[in-house]
N, C-alpha and C positions, 0 to 999 in steps of 0.2 A: 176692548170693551167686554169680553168674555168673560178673559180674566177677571175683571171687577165685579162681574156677575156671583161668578163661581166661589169667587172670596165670600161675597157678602151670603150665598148660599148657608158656608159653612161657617161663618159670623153669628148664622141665628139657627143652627142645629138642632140645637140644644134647650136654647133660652135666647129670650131678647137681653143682650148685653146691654149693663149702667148707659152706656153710652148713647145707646139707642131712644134713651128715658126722654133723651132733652127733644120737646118738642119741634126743635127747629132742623137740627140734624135727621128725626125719622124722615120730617115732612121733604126735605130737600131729598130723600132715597127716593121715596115715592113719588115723585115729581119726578125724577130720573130714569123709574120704572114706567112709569104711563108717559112718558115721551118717548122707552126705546118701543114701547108697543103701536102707538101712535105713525111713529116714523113708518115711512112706505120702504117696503124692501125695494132695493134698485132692479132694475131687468138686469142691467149689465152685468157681466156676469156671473150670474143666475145659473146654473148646473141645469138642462133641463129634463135630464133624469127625475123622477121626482126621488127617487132610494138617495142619491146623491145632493139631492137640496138638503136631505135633514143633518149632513155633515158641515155645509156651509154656513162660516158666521154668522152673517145677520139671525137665519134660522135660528142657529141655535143661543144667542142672545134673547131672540124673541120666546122659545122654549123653554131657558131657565127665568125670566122675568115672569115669566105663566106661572112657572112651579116656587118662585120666590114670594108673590100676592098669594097663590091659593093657598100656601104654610103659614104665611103672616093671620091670612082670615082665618082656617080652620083652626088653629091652635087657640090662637089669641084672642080675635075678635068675636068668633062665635062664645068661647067660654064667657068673654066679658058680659057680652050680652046675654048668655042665659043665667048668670046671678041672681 
């Protein structure tokens, strides 16, 4: 799940790709993204170091889906909006 994370990170670097245009495809990423945030991390094993939670998947899934929404809004949506 990381990996698909970390793709899509550097999918929209740049610019939102043609691809990204089609209404249904965004919507389906972002559905995908407010449900890994949504999901409850499991206990199980859960590192309980807290230095060591931030290297653990789930974390860090839920870290890049933070920094994935706040690039989409601060680029894209705020400029939309202050036209």
């Amino acid at each position: 799940m990381t990996y698909a994370i970390l793709g899509f990170v550097e999918f929209i670097q740049l610019e939102i790709p043609k691809l990204l245009f089609d209404q249904n495809i965004f919507n389906a990423w972002m559905m995908l993204f407010l449900n890994i945030l949504e999901r409850p991390v499991p206990s199980e094993g859960q590192p309980v170091d807290p230095d060591l939670r931030k290297s653990w998947g789930w974390w860090k899934a839920k870290k890049w889906t933070v920094h994935i929404l706040n690039r989409i809004y601060t680029r894209y949506v705020e400029v939309w909006i202050n036209l």
